[in-house]
C-alpha positions in Angstrom: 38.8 -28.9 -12.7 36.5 -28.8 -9.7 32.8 -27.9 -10.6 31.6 -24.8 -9.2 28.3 -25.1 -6.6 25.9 -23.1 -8.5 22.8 -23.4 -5.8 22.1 -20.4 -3.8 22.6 -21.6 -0.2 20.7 -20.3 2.7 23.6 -18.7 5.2 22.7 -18.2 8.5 25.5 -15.7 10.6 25.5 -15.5 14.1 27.5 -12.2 14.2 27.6 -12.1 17.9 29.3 -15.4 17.9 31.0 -15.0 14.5 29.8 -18.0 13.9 28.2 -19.0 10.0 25.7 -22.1 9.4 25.5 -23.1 5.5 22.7 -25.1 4.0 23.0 -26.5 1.0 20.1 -29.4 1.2 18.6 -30.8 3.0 20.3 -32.2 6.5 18.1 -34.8 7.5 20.5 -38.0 7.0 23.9 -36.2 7.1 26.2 -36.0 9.7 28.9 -33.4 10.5 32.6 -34.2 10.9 35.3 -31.0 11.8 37.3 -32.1 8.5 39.5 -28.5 9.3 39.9 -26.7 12.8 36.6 -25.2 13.3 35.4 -26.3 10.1 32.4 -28.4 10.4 31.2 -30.2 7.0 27.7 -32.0 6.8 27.5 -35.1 4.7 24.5 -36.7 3.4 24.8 -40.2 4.6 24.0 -41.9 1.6 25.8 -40.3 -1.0 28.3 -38.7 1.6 28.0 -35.4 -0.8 28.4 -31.8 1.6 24.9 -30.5 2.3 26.3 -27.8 4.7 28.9 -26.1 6.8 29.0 -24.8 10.5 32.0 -22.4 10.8 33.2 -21.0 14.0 35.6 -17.9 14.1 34.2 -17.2 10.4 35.9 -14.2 9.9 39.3 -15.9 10.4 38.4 -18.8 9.0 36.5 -17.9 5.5 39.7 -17.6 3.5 40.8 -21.6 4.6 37.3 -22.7 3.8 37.5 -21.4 0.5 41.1 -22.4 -0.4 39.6 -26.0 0.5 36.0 -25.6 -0.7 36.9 -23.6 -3.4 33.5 -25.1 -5.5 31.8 -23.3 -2.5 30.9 -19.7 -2.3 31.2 -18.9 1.0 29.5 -15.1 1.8 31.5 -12.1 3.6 30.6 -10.4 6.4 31.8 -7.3 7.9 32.7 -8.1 11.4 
Protein backbone atom coordinates (compact mmCIF):
# COMPACT_ATOMS: atom_id res chain seq x y z
CA UNK A 1 0.00 0.00 0.00
CA UNK A 2 1.31 3.28 -1.21
CA UNK A 3 1.72 5.96 1.65
CA UNK A 4 -0.45 8.88 1.25
CA UNK A 5 1.54 12.61 0.99
CA UNK A 6 0.20 14.18 4.00
CA UNK A 7 2.12 17.81 3.42
CA UNK A 8 0.12 20.58 2.27
CA UNK A 9 1.76 21.54 -1.01
CA UNK A 10 1.82 25.07 -2.31
CA UNK A 11 -0.12 24.88 -5.92
CA UNK A 12 0.38 27.55 -8.16
CA UNK A 13 -2.49 27.56 -11.40
CA UNK A 14 -1.93 29.38 -14.27
CA UNK A 15 -5.64 29.30 -15.35
CA UNK A 16 -5.01 31.22 -18.44
CA UNK A 17 -2.65 28.61 -19.57
CA UNK A 18 -4.33 25.75 -17.67
CA UNK A 19 -1.24 25.01 -16.57
CA UNK A 20 -0.56 23.85 -12.55
CA UNK A 21 3.04 24.07 -10.76
CA UNK A 22 3.26 21.82 -7.45
CA UNK A 23 5.78 22.29 -4.65
CA UNK A 24 6.30 19.98 -2.40
CA UNK A 25 10.05 20.99 -1.02
CA UNK A 26 12.22 22.44 -1.79
CA UNK A 27 13.61 22.43 -5.64
CA UNK A 28 16.97 23.52 -5.29
CA UNK A 29 18.88 20.22 -6.38
CA UNK A 30 16.02 18.46 -8.26
CA UNK A 31 15.63 18.16 -11.70
CA UNK A 32 12.44 17.63 -13.75
CA UNK A 33 11.84 14.75 -16.25
CA UNK A 34 8.20 14.54 -18.37
CA UNK A 35 7.75 10.83 -16.84
CA UNK A 36 3.88 11.12 -18.55
CA UNK A 37 2.86 13.36 -21.66
CA UNK A 38 2.77 16.77 -20.15
CA UNK A 39 3.47 15.48 -16.90
CA UNK A 40 6.58 17.07 -15.52
CA UNK A 41 7.97 15.41 -12.12
CA UNK A 42 10.85 17.16 -10.02
CA UNK A 43 13.27 14.96 -8.31
CA UNK A 44 15.54 15.84 -5.60
CA UNK A 45 18.87 14.78 -6.84
CA UNK A 46 20.12 13.18 -4.01
CA UNK A 47 17.41 11.08 -2.81
CA UNK A 48 15.60 11.20 -6.29
CA UNK A 49 12.19 11.57 -3.99
CA UNK A 50 9.34 13.98 -6.09
CA UNK A 51 9.49 17.53 -4.75
CA UNK A 52 7.04 18.85 -7.37
CA UNK A 53 4.97 18.71 -10.47
CA UNK A 54 4.53 21.08 -13.58
CA UNK A 55 1.30 20.02 -15.37
CA UNK A 56 0.34 21.39 -18.68
CA UNK A 57 -3.38 20.88 -20.06
CA UNK A 58 -4.27 20.35 -16.14
CA UNK A 59 -7.68 19.98 -16.51
CA UNK A 60 -7.27 17.06 -18.93
CA UNK A 61 -4.61 15.80 -17.32
CA UNK A 62 -5.43 15.79 -13.40
CA UNK A 63 -7.28 12.47 -13.53
CA UNK A 64 -3.79 10.58 -15.19
CA UNK A 65 -1.68 12.25 -12.55
CA UNK A 66 -3.68 10.90 -9.91
CA UNK A 67 -4.29 7.34 -11.20
CA UNK A 68 -0.27 7.46 -11.28
CA UNK A 69 0.48 9.66 -8.24
CA UNK A 70 -2.23 8.45 -6.45
CA UNK A 71 -0.06 9.24 -2.89
CA UNK A 72 -0.49 12.87 -4.29
CA UNK A 73 -3.40 15.09 -3.92
CA UNK A 74 -3.61 16.89 -6.72
CA UNK A 75 -6.24 20.12 -6.30
CA UNK A 76 -9.34 20.84 -8.80
CA UNK A 77 -9.93 23.72 -10.53
CA UNK A 78 -12.93 24.84 -12.38
CA UNK A 79 -11.79 25.66 -15.80
Amino acid sequence: MMEKITAHPVNKYDERHDVLHMFLGSSYNSFGDEELPGIYVNRDEDSNKIVGFTILDYSERRASAKKNYPQFDFPSFKK
